[in-house]
Structures are given as C-alpha cells and as structure tokens.
MISE-451651 format. One record per residue (C-alpha): residue number from 1; residue in three letters; x, y, z. Coordinates in nm, 3 decimals. Example, Ala and Ser with C-alpha at 12.3 -4.5 7.8 and 13.67 -1.06 7.14 Angstrom:
% MISE-451651
+------+------+---------+---------+---------+
| resi | resn |      c1 |      c2 |      c3 |
+------+------+---------+---------+---------+
|    1 |  ALA |   1.230 |  -0.450 |   0.780 |
|    2 |  SER |   1.367 |  -0.106 |   0.714 |
+------+------+---------+---------+---------+
% end
This chain:
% MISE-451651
+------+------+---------+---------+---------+
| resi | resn |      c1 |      c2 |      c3 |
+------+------+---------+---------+---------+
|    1 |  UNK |   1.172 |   2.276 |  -0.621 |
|    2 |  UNK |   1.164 |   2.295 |  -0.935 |
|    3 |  UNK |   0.937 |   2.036 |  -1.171 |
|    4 |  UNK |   1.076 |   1.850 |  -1.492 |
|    5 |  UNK |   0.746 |   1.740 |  -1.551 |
|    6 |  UNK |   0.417 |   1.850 |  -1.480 |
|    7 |  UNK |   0.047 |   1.715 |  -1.622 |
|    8 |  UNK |  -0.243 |   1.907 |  -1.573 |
|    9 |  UNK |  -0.631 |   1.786 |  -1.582 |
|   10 |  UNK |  -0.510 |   1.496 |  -1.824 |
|   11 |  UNK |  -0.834 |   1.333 |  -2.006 |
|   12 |  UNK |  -0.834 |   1.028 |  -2.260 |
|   13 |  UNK |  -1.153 |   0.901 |  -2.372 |
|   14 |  UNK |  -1.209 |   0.574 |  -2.503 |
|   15 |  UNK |  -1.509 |   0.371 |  -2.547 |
|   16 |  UNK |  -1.473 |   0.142 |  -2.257 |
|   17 |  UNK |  -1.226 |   0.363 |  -2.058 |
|   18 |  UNK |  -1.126 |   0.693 |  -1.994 |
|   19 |  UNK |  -0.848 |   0.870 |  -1.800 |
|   20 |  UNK |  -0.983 |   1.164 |  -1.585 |
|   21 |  UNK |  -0.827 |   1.488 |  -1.514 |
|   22 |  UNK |  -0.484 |   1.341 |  -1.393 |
|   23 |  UNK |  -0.244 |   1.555 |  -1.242 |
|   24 |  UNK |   0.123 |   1.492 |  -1.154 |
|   25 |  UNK |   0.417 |   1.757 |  -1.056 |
|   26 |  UNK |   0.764 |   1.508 |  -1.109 |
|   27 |  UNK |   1.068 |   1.732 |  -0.912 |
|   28 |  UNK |   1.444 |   1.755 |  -1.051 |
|   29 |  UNK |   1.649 |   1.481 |  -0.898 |
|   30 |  UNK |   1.367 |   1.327 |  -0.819 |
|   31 |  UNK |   1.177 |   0.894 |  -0.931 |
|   32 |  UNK |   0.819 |   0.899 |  -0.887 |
|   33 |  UNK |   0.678 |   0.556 |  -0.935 |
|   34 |  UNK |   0.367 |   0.471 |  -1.088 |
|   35 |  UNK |   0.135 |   0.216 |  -0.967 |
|   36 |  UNK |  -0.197 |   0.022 |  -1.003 |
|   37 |  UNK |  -0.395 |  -0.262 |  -1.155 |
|   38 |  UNK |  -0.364 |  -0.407 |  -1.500 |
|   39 |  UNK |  -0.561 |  -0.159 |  -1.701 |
|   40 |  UNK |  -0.615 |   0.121 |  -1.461 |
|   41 |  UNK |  -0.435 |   0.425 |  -1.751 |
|   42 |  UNK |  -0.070 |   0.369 |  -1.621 |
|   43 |  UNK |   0.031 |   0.329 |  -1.957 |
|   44 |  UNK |  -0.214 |   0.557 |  -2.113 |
|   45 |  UNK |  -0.060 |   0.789 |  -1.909 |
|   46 |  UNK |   0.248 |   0.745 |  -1.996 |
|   47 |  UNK |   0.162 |   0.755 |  -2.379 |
|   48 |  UNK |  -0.019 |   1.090 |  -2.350 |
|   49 |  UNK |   0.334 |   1.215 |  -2.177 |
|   50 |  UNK |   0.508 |   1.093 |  -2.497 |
|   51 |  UNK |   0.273 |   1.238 |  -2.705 |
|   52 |  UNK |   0.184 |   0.873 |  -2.875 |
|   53 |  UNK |  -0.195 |   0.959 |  -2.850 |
|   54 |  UNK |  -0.465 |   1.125 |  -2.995 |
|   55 |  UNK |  -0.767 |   1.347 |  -2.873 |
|   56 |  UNK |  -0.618 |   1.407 |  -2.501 |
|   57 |  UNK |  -0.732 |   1.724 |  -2.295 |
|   58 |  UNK |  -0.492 |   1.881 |  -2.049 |
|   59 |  UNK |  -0.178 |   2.003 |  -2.075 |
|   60 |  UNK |   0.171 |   1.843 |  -2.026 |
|   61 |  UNK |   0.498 |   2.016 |  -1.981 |
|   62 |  UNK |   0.862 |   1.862 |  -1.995 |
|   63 |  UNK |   1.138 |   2.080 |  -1.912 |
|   64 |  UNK |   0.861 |   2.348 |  -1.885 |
|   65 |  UNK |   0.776 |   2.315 |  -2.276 |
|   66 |  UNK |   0.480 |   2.205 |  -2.446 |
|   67 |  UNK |   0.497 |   1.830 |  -2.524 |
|   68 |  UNK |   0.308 |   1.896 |  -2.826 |
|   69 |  UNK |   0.475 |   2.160 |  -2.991 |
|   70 |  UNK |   0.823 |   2.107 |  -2.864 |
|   71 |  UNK |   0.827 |   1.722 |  -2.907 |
|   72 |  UNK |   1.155 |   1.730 |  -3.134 |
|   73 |  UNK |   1.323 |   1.971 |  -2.912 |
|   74 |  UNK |   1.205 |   1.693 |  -2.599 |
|   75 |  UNK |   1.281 |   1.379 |  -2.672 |
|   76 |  UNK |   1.650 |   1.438 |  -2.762 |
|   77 |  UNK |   1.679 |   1.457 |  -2.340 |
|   78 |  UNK |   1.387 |   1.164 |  -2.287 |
|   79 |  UNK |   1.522 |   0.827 |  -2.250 |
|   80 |  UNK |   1.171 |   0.584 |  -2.280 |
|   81 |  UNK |   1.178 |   0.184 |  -2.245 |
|   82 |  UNK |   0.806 |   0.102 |  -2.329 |
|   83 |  UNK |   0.678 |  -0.278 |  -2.331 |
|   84 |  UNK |   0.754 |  -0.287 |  -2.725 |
|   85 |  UNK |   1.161 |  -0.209 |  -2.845 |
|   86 |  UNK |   1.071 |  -0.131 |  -3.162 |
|   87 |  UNK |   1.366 |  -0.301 |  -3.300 |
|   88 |  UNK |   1.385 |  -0.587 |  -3.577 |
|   89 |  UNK |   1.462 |  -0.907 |  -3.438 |
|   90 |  UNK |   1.730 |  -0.941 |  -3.694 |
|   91 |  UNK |   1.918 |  -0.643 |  -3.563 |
|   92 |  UNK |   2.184 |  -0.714 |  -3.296 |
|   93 |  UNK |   2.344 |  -0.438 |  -3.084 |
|   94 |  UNK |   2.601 |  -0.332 |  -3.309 |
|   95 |  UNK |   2.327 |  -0.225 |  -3.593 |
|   96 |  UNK |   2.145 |   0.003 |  -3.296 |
|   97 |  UNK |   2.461 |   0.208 |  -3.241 |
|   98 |  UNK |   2.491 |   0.312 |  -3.649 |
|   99 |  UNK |   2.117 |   0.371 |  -3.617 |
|  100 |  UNK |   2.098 |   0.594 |  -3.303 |
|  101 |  UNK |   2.414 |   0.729 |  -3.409 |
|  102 |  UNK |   2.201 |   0.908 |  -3.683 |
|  103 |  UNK |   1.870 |   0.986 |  -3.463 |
|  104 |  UNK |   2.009 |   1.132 |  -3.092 |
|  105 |  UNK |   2.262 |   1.456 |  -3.157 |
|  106 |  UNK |   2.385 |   1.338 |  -2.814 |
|  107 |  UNK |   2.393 |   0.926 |  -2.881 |
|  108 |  UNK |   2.691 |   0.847 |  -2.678 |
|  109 |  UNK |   2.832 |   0.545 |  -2.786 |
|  110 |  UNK |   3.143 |   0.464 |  -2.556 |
|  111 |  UNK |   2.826 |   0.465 |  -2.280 |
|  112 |  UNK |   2.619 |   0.228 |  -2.506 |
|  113 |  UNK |   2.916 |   0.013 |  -2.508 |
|  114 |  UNK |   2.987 |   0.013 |  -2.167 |
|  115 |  UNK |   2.630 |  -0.062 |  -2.099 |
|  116 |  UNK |   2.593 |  -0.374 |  -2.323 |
|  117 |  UNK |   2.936 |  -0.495 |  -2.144 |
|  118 |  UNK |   2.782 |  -0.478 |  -1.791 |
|  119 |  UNK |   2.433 |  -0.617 |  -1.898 |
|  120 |  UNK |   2.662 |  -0.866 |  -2.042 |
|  121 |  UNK |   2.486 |  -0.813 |  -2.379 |
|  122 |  UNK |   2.620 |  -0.989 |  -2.681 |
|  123 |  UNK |   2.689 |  -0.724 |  -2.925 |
|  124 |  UNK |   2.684 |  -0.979 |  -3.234 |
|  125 |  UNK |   2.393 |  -1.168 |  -3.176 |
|  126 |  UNK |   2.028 |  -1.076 |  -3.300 |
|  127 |  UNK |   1.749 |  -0.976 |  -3.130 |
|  128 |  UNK |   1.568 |  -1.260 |  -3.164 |
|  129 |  UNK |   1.869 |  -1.486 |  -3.014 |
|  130 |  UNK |   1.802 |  -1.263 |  -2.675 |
|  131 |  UNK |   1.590 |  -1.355 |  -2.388 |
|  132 |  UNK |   1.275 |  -1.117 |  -2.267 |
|  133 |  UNK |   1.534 |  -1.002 |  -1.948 |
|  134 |  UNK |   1.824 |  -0.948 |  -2.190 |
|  135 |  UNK |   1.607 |  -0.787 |  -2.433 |
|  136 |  UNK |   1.519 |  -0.524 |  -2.176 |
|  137 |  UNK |   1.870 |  -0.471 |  -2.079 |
|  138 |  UNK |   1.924 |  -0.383 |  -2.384 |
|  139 |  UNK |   1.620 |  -0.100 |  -2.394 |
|  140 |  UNK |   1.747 |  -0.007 |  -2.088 |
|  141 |  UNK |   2.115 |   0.056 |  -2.234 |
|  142 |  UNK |   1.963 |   0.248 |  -2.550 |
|  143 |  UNK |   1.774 |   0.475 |  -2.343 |
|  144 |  UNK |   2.066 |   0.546 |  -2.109 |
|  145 |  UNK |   2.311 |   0.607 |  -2.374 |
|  146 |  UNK |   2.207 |   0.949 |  -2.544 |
|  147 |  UNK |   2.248 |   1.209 |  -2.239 |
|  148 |  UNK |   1.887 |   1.189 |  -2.133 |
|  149 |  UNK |   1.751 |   1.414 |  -1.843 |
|  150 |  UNK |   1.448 |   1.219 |  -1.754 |
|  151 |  UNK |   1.392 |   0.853 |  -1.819 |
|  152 |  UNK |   1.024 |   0.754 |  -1.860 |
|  153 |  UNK |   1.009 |   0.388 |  -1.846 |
|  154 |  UNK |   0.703 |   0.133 |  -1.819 |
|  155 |  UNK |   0.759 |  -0.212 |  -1.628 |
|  156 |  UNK |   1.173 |  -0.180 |  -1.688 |
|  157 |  UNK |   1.224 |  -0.463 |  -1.429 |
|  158 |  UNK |   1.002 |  -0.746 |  -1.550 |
|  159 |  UNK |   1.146 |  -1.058 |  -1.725 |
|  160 |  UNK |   1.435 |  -0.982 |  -1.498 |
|  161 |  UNK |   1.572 |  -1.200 |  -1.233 |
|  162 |  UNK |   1.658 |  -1.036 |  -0.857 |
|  163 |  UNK |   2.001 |  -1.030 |  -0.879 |
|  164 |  UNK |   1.937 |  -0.860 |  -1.265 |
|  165 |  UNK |   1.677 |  -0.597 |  -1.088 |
|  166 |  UNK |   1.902 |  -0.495 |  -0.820 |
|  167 |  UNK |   2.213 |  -0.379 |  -1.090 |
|  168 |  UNK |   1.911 |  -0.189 |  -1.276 |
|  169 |  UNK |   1.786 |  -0.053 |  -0.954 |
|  170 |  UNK |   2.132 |   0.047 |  -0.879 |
|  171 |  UNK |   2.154 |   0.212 |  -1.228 |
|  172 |  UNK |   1.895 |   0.419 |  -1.164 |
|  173 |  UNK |   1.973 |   0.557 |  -0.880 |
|  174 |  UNK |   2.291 |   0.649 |  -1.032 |
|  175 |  UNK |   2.126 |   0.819 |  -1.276 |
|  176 |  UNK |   1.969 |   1.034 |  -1.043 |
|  177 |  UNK |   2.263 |   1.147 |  -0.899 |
|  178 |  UNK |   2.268 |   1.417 |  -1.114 |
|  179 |  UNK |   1.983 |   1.649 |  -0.946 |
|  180 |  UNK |   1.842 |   1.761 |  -1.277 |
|  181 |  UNK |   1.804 |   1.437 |  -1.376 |
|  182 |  UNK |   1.469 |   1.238 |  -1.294 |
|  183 |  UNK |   1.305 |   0.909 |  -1.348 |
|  184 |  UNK |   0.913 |   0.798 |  -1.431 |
|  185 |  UNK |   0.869 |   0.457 |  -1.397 |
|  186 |  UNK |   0.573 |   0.225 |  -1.392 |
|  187 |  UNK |   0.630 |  -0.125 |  -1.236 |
|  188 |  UNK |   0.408 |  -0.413 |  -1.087 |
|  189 |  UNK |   0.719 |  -0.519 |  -0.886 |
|  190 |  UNK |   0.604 |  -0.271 |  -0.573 |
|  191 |  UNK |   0.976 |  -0.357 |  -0.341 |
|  192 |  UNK |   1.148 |  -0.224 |  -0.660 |
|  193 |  UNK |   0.977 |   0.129 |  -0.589 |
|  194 |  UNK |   1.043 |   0.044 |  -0.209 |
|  195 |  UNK |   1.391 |   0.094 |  -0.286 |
|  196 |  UNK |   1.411 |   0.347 |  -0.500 |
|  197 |  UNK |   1.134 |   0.574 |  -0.535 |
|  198 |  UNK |   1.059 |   0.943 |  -0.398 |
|  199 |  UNK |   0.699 |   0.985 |  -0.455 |
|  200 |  UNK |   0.452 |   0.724 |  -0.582 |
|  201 |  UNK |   0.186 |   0.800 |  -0.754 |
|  202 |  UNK |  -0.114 |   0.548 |  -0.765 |
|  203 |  UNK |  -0.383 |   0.541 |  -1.038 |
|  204 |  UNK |  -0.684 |   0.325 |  -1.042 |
|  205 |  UNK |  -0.945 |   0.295 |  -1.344 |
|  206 |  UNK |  -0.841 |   0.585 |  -1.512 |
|  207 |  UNK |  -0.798 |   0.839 |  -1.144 |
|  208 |  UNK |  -0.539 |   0.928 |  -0.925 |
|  209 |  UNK |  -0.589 |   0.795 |  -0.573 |
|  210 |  UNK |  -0.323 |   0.922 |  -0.444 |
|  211 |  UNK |   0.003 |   1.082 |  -0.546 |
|  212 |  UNK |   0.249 |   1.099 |  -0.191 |
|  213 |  UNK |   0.600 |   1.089 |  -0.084 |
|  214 |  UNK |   0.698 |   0.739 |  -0.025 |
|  215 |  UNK |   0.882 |   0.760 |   0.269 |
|  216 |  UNK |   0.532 |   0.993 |   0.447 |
|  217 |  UNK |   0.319 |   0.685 |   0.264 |
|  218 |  UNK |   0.528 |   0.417 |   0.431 |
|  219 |  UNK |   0.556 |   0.592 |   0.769 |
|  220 |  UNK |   0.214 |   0.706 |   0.835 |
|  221 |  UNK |  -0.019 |   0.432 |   0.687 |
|  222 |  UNK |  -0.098 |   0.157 |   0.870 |
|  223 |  UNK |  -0.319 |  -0.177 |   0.828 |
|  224 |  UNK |  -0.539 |  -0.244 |   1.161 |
|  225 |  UNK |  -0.649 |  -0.591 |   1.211 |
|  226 |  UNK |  -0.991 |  -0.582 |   1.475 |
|  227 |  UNK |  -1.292 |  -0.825 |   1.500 |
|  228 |  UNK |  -1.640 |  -0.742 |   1.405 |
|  229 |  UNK |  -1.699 |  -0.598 |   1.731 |
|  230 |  UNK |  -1.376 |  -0.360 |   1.706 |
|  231 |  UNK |  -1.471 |  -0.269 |   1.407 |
|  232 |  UNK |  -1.824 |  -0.134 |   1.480 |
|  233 |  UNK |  -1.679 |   0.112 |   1.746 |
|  234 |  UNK |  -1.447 |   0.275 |   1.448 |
|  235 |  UNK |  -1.579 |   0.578 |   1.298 |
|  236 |  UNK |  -1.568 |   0.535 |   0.920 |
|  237 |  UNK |  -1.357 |   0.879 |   0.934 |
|  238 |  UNK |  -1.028 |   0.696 |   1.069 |
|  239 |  UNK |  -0.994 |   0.448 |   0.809 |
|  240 |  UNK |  -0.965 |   0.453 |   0.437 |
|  241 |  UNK |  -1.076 |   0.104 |   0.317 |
|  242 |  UNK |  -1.133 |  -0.220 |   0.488 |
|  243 |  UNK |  -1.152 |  -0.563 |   0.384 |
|  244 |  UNK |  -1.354 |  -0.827 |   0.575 |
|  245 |  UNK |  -1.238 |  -1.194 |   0.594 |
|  246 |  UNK |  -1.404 |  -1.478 |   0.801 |
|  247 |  UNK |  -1.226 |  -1.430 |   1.121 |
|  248 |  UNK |  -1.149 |  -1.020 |   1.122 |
|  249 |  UNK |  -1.165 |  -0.709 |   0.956 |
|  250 |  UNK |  -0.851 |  -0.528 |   0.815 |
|  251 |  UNK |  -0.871 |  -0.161 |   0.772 |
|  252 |  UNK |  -0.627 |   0.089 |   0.593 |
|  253 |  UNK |  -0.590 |   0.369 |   0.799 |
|  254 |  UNK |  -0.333 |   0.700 |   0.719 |
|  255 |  UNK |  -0.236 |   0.780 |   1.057 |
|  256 |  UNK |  -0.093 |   0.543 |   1.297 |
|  257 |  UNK |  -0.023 |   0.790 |   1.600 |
|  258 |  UNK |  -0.368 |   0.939 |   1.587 |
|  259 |  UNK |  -0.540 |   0.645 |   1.570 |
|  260 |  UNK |  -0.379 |   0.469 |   1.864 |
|  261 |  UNK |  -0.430 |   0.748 |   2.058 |
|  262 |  UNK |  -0.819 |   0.751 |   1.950 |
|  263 |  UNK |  -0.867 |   0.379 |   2.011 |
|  264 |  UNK |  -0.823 |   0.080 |   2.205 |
|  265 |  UNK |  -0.609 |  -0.100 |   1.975 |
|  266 |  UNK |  -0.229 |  -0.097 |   2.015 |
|  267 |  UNK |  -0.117 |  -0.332 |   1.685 |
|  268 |  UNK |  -0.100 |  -0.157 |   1.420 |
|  269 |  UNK |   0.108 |  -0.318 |   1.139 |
|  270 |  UNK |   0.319 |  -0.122 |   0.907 |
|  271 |  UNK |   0.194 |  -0.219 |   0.511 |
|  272 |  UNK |   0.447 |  -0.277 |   0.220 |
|  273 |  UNK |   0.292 |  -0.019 |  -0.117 |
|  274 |  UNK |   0.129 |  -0.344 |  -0.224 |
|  275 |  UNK |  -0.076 |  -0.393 |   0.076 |
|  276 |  UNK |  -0.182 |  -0.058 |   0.060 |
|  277 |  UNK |  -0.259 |  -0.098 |  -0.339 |
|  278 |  UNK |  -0.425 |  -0.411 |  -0.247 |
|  279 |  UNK |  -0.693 |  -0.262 |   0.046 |
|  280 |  UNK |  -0.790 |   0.019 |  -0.171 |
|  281 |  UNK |  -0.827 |  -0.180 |  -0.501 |
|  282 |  UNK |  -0.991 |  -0.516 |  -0.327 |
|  283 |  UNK |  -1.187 |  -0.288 |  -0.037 |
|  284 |  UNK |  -1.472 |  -0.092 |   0.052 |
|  285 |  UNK |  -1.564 |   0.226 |   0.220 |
|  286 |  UNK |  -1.800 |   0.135 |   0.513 |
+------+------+---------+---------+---------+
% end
C-alpha cells in the first residue's frame, strides 16, 4: 500500500519538551487519527509535517517528496485547518475566494461556494460576526475547496455541536472516497475517530505509544476489572497498565481471547479509544 505520508525518527527540542524519534507511515485512502493529552507534541507534530518549525531532525515525506525542499510543490495538494484561520476578522467569505483565487492554481470556487451554502455560512458577513463552530466551518470549506489530496487538520470538530460534527464527519469520509486521497486529523473528541478513522496513532509527552489499526485496537483490547486478590495472581506480562481504585483494580490488557483462556476471569469489557488513552496516561506498570 502505498504511503502519502511518511515521518521518520522525528525530533523537536525545546527547553521544557521535546518530541522523540516519531515515526508514522499514513496509507492512500486512508484517516489516521491522532491522539493524546493536552501538550503531549500532537500539534508539534503536526507543525514539523507542515514545515512551520525550526531545528527538527528526521525526515518527512508527502507524496514521497521532501517537505523541506518541495514545500511549494506540496501544499498546493495539502488542505490544513490549524487552531488559528489566519484570516482578518474583517474579512467575510466573499474576500477569501478573490484571495485564494490568487494563492491555490487549483482554488475551486463553485466547491467553496457550495461548501459555505451547506455549512450555511453567510457569505457577507465578517469574520468576527461568526461563531467559534461557524468559524471552523468555514476553515473547513477553505481547505476543501482547492483539490487537496491529503487534509491535515488539528481539532476540526471542536466548537461544533453533534448534529454539526456528524455533516463534517460525513464530509470526510467523502473525501476519502477517492483512494488517493487521505486525512490527518488530531481531535480530543475520541467517538469522532470511532467513526471514522483507519489507524490511530497515540502520542504521549513527546512519544508514540502506539500507532494501530483501529478496528485491531478496538477488537483486541480489553479493560479487566479484578479485586486485589485477582490481581496478584496476574502476571504483569498480560496487562499493559492498571489503575487501582478503592474497591478494584482495572487493568488494560491487548488480548481478550488469550487472556480468558489464561485466567479465571470471564468479564472482560470492551474499552471506547478514550478508556484506553485514559489507563495508559492515568496508570502504572506493576
């Protein structure tokens, strides 16, 4: 299968954080969603990939060219929504069509159009007249609207409310309809990737934890709920993290059907991404 992106042994120092060798293969056709906590290099991450930093290590290929030297050439087929528009507040939509008009060879603006009319964006009003949802409608209709072949987008879905999320969830998926089209996204909102990711790729103070197909994560991982005396018969080999409350232990394990047939303990639940997120961020290793 071919890869439209690929990051190899990715490193970003800073002086109170640094990203360490991260690695990530993103297939045609293909979302990958990122996860983790509030400062663990998601968006670092995604910087580096847009070539927005300075002093990184590693080596980053989209399309299978260097994102350094062949950043021009790139970005005409990147569509990005970051956490900033970069747009005046005294621009409305309207102004953004004559501008991208002039930046994206391939600015399509019968799309644009048609995107602003089902976000149900006001194409005369400012900027500043829109709410934080509509405003990211309206990110999300820029960066759809020039012919992009990978989207690389960073929280797309906050602000918005569920009915809002589902028609951008929908959109996406769309997208990818077209197999050499694929999607990076970072969200908080874990369901969203539920729904539509492929692989997700979790990162957590500044390191990869784990980068799996969703559908393997969702199947084979499992959350074991045993009392203190349970727990002490487990081998520390069958279980990835486990938290301990007052009343019972709860331990992340990757592989329900092994473990059941290894041990006396027949409920095993079946954990949403955040649980897993949650156990490996707010756990320990016995």
């Amino acid at each position: 299968m071919e890869n439209i992106l690929e990051i190899k042994n990715l490193c970003k120092k800073y002086q109170d954080f640094e990203l360490k060798n991260i690695n990530i293969e993103l297939p045609k056709g293909m979302i990958m969603g990122l996860i983790g906590e509030n400062g663990a290099g998601k968006t670092t991450t995604i910087r580096a990939i847009l070539n927005l930093l300075n002093d990184t290590s590693g080596e980053i290929k989209i399309f299978g060219l260097d994102n350094k030297n062949y950043e021009k050439q790139i970005k005409e087929d990147i569509g990005v929504v970051l956490d900033d528009s970069f747009f005046s507040d005294n621009l409305n939509p309207k102004n953004i069509n004559k501008i991208m008009k002039n930046i994206y060879k391939n600015w399509d603006e019968s799309a644009y159009i048609k995107y602003l009319d089902n976000f149900k964006l006001p194409a005369n009003k400012t900027i500043k007249e829109y709410s934080s949802g509509m405003k990211m409608k309206l990110r999300l209709a820029v960066a759809l609207s020039h012919k992009a072949k990978l989207l690389i987008l960073d929280e797309p879905t906050s602000g918005l409310d569920p009915i809002a999320r589902n028609e951008i969830l929908d959109v996406f998926q769309d997208f990818i309809q077209d197999e050499n089209n694929s999607i990076l996204v970072s969200s908080h909102i874990t369901s969203d990737l539920e729904h539509i990711a492929d692989y997700i790729t979790f990162i957590s103070e500044g390191q990869i934890i784990f980068n799996k197909n969703k559908d393997e994560l969702l199947d084979n991982y499992g959350i074991v709920k045993c009392s203190e005396e349970q727990f002490a018969k487990i081998d520390k080999k069958d279980f990835v993290n486990f938290t301990k409350s007052k009343y019972e232990y709860e331990l992340l394990i990757e592989n329900r059907t092994d473990f059941k047939k290894k041990y006396d303990i027949q409920t095993i639940d079946k954990p949403t991404i955040e649980d897993i997120m949650l156990i490996y961020i707010k756990g320990e290793q016995r």
